[in-house]
Backbone as a printed PyTorch tensor [residue, N CA C, xyz], in Angstrom:
tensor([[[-213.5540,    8.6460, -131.0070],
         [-213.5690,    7.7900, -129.8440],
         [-213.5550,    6.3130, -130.2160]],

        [[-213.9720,    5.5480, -131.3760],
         [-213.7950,    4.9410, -132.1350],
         [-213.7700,    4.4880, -132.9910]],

        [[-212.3560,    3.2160, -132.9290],
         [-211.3270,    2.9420, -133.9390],
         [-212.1240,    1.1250, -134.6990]],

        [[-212.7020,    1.6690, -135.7150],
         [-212.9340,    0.3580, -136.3530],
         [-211.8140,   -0.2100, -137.2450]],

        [[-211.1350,    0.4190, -138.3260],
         [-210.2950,   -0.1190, -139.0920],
         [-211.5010,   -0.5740, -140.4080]],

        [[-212.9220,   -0.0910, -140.1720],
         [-213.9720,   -0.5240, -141.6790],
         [-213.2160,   -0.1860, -142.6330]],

        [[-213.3210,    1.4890, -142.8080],
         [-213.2630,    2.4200, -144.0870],
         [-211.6380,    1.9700, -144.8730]],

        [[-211.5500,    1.2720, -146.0570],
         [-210.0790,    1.1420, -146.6830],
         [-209.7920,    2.3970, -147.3410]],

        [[-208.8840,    2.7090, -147.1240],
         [-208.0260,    4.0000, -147.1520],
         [-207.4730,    3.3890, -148.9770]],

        [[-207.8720,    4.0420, -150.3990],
         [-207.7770,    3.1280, -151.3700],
         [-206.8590,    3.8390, -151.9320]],

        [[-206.3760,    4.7800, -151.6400],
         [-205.5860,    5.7940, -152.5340],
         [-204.4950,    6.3980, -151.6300]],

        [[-203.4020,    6.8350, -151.8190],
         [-201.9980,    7.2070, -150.9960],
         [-202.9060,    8.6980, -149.6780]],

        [[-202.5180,    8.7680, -149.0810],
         [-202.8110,    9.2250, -148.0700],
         [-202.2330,   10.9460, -147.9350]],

        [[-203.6680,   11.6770, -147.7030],
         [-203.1000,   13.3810, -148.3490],
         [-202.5230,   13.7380, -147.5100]],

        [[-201.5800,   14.8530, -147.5910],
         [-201.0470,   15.3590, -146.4930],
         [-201.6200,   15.3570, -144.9070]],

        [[-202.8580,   15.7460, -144.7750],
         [-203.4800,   16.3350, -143.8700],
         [-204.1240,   14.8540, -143.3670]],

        [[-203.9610,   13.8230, -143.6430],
         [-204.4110,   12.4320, -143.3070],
         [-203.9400,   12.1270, -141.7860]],

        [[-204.0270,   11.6550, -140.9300],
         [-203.4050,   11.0510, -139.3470],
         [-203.3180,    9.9210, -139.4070]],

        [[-202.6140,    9.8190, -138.6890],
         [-202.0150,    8.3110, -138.1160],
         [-202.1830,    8.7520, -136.6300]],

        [[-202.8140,    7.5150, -135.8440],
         [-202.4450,    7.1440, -134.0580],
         [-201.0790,    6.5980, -133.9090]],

        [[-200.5450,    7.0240, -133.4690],
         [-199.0340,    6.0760, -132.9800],
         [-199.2960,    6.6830, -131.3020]],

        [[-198.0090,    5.5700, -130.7160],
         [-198.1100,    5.1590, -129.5730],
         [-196.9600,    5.8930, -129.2150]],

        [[-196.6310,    6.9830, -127.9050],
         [-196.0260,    8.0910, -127.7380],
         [-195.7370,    7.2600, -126.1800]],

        [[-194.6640,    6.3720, -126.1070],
         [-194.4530,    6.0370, -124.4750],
         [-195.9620,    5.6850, -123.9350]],

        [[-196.5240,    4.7730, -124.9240],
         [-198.3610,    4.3920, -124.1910],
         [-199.2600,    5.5520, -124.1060]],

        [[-199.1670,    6.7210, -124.8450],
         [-199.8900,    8.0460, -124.6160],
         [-200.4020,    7.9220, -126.2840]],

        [[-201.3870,    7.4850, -126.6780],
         [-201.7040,    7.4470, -127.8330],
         [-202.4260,    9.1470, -128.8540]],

        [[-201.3780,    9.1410, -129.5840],
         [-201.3940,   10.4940, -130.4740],
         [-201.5290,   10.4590, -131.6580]],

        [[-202.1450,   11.6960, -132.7240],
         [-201.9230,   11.8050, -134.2040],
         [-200.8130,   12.3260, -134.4330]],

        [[-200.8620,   11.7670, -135.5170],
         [-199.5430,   12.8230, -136.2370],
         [-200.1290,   12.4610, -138.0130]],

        [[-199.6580,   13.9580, -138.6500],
         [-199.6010,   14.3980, -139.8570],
         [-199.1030,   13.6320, -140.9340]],

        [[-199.6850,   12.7090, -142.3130],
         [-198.8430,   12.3430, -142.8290],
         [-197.8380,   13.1610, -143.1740]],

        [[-198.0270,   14.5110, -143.5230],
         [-196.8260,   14.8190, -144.0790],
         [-195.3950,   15.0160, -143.3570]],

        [[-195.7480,   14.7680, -142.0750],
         [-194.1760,   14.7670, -141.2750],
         [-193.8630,   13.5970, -141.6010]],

        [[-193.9000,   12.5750, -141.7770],
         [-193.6590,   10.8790, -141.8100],
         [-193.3790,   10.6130, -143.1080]],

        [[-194.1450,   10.9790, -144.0990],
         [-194.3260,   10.4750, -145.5710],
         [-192.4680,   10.5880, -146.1180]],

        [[-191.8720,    9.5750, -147.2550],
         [-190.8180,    9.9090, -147.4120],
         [-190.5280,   11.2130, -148.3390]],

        [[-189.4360,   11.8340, -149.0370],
         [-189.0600,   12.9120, -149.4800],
         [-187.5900,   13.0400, -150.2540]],

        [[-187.1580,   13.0710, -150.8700],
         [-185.7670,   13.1590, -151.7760],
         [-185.5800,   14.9030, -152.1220]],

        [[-185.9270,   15.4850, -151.0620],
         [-185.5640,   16.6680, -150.7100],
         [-184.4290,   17.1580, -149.5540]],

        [[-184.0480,   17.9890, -150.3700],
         [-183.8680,   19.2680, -151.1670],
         [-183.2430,   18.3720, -152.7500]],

        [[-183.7590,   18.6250, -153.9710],
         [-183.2350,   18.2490, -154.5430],
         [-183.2270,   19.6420, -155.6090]],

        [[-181.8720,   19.2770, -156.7440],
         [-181.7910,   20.2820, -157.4360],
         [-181.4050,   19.8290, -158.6210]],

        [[-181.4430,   20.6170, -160.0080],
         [-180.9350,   19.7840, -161.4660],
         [-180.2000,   21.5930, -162.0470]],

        [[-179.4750,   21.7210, -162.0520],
         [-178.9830,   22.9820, -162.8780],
         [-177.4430,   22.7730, -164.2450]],

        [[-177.4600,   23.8270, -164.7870],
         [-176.7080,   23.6320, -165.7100],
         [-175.9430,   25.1420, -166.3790]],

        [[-174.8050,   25.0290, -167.0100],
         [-174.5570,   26.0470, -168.1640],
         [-174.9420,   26.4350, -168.8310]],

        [[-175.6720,   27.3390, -168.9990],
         [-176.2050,   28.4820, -170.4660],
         [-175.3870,   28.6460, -171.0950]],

        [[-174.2400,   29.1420, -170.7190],
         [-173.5250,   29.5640, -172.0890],
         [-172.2120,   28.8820, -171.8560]],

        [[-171.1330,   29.1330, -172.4910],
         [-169.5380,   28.5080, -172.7630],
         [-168.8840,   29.2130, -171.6660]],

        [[-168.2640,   28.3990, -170.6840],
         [-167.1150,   28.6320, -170.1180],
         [-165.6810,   28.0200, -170.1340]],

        [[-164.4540,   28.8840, -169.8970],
         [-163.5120,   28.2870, -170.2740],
         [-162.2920,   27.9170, -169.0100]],

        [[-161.6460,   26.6520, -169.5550],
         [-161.3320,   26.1970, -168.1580],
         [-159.3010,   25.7670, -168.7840]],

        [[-158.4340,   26.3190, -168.1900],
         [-157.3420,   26.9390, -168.4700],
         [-156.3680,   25.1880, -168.1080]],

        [[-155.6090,   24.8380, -169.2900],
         [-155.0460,   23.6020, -168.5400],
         [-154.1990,   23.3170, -167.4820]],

        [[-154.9810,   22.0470, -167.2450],
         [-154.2350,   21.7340, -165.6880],
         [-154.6670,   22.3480, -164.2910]],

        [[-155.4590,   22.7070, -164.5310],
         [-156.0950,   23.6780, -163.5950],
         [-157.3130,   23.3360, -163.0520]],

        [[-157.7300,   23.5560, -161.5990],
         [-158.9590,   22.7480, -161.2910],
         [-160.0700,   24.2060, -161.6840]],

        [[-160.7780,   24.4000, -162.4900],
         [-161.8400,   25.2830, -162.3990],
         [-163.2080,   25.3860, -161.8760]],

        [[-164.0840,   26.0850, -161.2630],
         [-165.0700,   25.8280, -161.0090],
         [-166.0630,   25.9500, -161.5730]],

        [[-167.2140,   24.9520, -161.6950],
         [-168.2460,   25.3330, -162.9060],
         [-169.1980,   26.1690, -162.3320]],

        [[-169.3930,   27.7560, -163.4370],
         [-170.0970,   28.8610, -162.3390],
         [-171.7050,   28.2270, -163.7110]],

        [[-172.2150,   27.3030, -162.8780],
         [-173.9560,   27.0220, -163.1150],
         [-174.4420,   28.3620, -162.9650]],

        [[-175.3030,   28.5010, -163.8840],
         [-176.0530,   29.8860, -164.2480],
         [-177.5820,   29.8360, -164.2470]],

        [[-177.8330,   28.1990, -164.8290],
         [-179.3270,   28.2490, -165.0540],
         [-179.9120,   26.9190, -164.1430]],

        [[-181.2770,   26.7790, -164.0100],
         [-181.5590,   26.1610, -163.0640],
         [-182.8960,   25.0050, -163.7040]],

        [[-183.3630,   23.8460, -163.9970],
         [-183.9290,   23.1770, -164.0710],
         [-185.1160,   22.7770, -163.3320]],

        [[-184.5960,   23.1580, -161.8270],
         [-185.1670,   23.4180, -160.5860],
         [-184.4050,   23.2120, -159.2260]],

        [[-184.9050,   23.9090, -158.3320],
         [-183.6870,   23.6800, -156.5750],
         [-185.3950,   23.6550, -155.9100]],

        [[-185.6940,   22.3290, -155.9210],
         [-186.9650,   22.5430, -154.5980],
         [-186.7620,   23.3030, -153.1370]],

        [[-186.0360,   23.7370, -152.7990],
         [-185.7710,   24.3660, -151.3480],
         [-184.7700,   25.4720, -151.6480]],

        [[-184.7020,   26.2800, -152.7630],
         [-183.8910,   27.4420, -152.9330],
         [-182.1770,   26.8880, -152.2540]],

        [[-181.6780,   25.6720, -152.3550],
         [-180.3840,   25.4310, -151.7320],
         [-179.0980,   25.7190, -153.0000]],

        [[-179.5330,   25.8700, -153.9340],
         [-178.1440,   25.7770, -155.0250],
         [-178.0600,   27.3590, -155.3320]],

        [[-176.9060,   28.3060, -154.8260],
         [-176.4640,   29.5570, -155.2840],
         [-175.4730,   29.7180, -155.1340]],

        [[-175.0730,   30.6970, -155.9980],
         [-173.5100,   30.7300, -155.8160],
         [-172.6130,   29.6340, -156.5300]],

        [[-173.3810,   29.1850, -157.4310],
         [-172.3690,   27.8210, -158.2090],
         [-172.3290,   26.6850, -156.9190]],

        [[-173.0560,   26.4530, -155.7440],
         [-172.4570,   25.5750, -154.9460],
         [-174.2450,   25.0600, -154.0450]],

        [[-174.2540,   23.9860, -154.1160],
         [-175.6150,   23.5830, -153.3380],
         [-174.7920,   23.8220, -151.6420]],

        [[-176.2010,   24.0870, -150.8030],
         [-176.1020,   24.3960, -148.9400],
         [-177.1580,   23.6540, -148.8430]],

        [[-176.3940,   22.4420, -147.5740],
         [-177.7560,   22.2590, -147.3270],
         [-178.5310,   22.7620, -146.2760]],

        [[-179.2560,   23.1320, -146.0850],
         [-180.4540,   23.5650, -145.6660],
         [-180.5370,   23.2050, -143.8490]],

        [[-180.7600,   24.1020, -143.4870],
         [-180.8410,   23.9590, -141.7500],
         [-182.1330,   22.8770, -141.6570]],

        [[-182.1310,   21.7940, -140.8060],
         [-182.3890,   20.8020, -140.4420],
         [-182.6550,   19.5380, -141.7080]],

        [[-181.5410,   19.8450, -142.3190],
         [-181.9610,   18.7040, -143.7960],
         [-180.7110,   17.6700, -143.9030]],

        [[-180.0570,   17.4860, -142.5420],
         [-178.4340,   16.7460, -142.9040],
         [-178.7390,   15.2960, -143.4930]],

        [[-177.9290,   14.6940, -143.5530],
         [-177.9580,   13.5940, -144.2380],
         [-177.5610,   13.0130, -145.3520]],

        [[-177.7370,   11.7950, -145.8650],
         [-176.8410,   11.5260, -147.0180],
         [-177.8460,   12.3210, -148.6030]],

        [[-177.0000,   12.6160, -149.5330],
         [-177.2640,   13.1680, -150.3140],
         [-176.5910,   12.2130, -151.4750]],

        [[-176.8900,   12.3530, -152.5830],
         [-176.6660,   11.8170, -154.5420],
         [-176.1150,   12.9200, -155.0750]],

        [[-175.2180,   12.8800, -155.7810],
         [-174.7700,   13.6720, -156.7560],
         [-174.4590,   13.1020, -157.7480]],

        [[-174.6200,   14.0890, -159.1840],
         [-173.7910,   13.9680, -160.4670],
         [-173.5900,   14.7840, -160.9530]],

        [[-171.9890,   14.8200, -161.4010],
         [-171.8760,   16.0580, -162.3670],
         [-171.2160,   15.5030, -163.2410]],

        [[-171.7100,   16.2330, -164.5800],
         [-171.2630,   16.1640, -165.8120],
         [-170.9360,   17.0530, -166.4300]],

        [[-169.7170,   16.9060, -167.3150],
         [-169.3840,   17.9840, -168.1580],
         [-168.8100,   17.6980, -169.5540]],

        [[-168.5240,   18.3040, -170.9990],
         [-168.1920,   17.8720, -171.9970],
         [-167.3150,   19.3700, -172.5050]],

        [[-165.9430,   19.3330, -173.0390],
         [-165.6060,   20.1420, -174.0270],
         [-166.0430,   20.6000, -175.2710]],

        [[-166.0940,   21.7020, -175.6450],
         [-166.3250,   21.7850, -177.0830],
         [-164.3430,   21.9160, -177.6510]],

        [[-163.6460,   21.3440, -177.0110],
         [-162.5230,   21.2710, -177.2500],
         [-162.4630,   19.7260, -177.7100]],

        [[-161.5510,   19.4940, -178.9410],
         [-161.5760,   17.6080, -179.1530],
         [-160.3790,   17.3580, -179.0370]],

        [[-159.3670,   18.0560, -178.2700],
         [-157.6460,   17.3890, -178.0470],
         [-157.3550,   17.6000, -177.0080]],

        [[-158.6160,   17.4190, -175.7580],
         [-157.8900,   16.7960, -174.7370],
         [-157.2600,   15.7290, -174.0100]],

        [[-156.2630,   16.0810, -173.0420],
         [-155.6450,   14.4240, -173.2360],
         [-156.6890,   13.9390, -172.3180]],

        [[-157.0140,   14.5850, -171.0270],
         [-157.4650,   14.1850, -170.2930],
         [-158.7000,   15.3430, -170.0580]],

        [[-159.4790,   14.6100, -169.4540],
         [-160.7670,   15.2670, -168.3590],
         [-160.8900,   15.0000, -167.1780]],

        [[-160.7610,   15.7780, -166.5120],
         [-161.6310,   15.4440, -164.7960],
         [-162.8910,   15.6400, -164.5640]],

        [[-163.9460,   15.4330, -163.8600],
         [-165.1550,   15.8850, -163.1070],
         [-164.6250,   15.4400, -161.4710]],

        [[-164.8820,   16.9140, -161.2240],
         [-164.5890,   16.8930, -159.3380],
         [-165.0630,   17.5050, -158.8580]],

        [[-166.0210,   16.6810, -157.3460],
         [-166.9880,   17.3430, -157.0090],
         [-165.9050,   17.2310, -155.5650]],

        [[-166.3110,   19.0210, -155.3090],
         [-165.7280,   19.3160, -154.0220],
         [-166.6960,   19.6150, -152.7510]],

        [[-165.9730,   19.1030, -151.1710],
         [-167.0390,   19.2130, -150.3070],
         [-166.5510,   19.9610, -149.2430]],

        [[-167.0800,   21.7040, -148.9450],
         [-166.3370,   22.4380, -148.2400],
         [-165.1730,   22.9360, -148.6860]],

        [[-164.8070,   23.2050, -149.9720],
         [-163.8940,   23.7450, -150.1620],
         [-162.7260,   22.7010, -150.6060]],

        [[-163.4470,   21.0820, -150.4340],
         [-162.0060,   19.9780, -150.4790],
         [-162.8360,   18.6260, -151.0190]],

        [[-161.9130,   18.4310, -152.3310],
         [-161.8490,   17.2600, -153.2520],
         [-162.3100,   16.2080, -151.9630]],

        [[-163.5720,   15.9960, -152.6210],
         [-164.1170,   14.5890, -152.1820],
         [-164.6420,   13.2830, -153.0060]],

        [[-164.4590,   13.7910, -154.3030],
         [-164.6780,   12.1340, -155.5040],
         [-164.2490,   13.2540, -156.6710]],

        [[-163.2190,   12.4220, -157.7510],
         [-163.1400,   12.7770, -158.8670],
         [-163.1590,   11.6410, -160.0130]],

        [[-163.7020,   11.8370, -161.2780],
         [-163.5810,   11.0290, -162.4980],
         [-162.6560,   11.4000, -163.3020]],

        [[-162.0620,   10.5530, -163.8100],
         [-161.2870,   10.8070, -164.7480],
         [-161.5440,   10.0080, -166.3610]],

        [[-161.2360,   10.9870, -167.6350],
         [-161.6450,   10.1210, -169.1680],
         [-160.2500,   10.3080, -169.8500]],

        [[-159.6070,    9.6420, -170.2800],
         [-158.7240,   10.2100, -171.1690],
         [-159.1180,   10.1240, -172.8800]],

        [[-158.4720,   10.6260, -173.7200],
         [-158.2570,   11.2280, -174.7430],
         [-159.8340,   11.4180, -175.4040]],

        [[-160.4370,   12.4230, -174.9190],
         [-161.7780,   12.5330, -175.1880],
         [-162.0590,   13.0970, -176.2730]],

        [[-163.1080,   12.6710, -176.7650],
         [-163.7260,   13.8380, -177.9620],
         [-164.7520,   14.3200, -177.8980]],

        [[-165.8830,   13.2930, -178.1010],
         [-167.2690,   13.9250, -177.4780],
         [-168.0560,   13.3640, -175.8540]],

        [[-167.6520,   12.9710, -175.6070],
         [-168.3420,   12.1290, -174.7100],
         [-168.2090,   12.7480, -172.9900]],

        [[-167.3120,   13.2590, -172.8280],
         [-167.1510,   14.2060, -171.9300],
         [-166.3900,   13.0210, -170.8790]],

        [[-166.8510,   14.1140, -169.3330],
         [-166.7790,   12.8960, -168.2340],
         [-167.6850,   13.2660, -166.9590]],

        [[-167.9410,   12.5850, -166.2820],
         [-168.8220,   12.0750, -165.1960],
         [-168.7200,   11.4000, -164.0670]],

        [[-169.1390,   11.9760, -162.5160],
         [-168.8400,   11.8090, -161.9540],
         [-169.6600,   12.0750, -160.4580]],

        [[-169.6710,   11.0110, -159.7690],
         [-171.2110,   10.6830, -158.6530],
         [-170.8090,   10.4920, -157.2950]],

        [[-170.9320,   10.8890, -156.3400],
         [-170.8480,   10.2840, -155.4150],
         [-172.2500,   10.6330, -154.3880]],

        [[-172.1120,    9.5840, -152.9440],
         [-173.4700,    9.7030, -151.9210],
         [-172.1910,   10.1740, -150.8030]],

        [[-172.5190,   11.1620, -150.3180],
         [-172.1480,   11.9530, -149.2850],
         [-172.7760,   11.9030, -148.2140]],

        [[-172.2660,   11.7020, -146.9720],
         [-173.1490,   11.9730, -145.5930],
         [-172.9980,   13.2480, -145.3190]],

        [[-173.9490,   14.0340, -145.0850],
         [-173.7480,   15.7030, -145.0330],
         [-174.3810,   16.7190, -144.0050]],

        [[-173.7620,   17.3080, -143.5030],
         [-174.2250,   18.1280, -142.1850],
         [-175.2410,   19.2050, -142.3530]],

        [[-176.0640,   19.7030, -141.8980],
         [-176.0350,   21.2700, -141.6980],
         [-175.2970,   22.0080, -142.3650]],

        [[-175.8250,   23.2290, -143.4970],
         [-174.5800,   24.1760, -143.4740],
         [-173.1870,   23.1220, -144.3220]],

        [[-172.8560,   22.0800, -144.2390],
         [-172.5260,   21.9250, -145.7080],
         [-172.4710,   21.7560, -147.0310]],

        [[-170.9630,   22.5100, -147.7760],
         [-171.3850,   22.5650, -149.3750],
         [-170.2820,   22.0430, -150.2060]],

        [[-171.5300,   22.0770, -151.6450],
         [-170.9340,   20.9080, -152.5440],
         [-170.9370,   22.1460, -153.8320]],

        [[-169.7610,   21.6610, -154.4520],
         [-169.6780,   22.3190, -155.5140],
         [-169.0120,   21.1880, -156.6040]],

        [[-168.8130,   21.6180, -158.3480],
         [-168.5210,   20.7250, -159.1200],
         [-167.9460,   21.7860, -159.7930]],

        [[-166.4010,   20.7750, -160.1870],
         [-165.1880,   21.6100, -161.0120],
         [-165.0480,   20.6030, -161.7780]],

        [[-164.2120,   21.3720, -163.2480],
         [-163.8010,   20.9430, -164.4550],
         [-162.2770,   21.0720, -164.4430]],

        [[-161.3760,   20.3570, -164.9280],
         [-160.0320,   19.9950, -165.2520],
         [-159.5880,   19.1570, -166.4660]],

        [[-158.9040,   20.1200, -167.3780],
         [-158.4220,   19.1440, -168.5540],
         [-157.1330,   19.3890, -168.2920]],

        [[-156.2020,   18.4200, -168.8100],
         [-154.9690,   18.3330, -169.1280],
         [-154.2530,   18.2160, -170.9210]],

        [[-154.1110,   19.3390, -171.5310],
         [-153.6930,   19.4370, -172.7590],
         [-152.9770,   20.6500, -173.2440]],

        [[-152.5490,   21.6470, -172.4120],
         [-151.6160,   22.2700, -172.5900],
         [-152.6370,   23.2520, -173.8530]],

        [[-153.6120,   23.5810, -173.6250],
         [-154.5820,   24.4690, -173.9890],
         [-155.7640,   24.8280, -173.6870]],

        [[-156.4520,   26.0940, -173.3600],
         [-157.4400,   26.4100, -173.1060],
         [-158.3570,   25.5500, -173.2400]],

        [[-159.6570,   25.1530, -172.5730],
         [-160.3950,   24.6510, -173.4700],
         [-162.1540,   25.1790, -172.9220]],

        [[-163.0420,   24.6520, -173.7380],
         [-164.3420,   25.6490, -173.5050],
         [-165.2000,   24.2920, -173.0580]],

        [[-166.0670,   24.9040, -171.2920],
         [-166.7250,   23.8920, -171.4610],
         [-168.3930,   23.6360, -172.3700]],

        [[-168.8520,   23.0550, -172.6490],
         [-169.8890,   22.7840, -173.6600],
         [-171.5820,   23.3880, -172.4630]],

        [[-172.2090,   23.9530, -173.4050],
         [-173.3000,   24.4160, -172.5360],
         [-174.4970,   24.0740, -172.5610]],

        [[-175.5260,   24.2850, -171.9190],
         [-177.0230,   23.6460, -171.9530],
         [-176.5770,   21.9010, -171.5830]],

        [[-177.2330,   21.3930, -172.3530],
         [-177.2190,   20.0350, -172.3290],
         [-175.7240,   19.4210, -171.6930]],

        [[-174.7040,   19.8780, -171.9010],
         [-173.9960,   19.1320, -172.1520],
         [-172.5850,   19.4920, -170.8920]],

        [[-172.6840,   20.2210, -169.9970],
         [-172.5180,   20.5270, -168.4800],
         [-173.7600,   20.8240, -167.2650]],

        [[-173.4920,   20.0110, -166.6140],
         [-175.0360,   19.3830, -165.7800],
         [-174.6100,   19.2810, -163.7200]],

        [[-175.0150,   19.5890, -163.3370],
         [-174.8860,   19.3570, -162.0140],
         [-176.0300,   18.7660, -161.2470]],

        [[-176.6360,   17.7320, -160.8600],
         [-177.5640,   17.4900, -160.1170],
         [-177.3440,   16.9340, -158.6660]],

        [[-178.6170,   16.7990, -158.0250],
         [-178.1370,   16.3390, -156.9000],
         [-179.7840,   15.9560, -155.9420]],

        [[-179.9520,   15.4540, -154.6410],
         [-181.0410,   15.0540, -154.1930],
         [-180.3260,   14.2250, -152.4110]],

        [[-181.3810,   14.9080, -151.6040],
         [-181.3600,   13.4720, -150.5630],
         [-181.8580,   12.5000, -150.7440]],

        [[-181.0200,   11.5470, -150.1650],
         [-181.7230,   10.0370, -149.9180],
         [-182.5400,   10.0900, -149.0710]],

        [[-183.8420,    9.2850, -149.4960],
         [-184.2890,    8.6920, -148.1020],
         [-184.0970,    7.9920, -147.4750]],

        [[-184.8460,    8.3700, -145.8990],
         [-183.6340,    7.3980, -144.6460],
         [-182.9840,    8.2850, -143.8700]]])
């Protein structure tokens, strides 16, 4: 019944903490944890083992192992986002050959089935290539990350460390 403002609140505020806010002049609590910010759903996964990606060809990288997906959204080689989670999202994907005569590399991250940012490296050896974009994203849409060399030979992509897919919402 009352509101002094004495007690300083000295440390970040636990979930279960309230706030009064003003509801159309109808004064109410609410939960920090509905309010507090969040960079969720976020996810970090990668290649276990060697896959091989045929030239000239857009392939898809089938991610096997997982770093972590806070909200179970990355399966199937492809992050979903999550029913009521739209919004802009971060990505990066990276990838490296254990092939050293390619002419070229791509990293292309696709959205729904359709090229929405690609990188390009030419005449690579170790260094791979990389490639980011911030997406505004619905409900129910998905992101996936493909590999493309151009050299007129097979080539293998590099595993663990060294093919990477991550990703996260922004806050806001």
């Amino acid at each position: 019944d009352i509101i002094s403002g004495e007690t300083e609140l000295a440390v970040a505020p636990a979930d279960t903490d309230e706030f009064l806010v003003s509801d159309a002049g109808t004064l109410k609590r609410i939960d920090y944890s509905l309010i507090k910010p969040t960079n969720t759903p976020a996810f970090s996964v990668y290649l276990s083992g060697n896959q091989s990606v045929a030239s000239n060809t857009d392939t898809k990288i089938t991610f096997d192992s997982e770093h972590f997906d806070t909200d179970s959204a990355f399966a199937s080689n492809k992050f979903t986002v999550p029913s009521g989670k739209a919004g802009k999202y971060f990505f990066v994907l990276h990838w490296n050959s254990n092939t050293s005569y390619s002419n070229e590399m791509f990293a292309k991250i696709f959205k729904n089935g359709s090229l929405i940012r690609q990188m390009r490296n030419q005449n690579i050896d170790e260094d791979g290539v990389e490639c980011c974009a911030i997406l505004d994203l619905a409900d129910g849409d998905y992101i996936e990350g493909y590999a493309r060399a151009t050299n007129n030979a097979t080539n293998v992509l590099a595993s663990t460390d060294k093919t990477w897919f991550d990703g996260f919402k922004l806050i806001g």
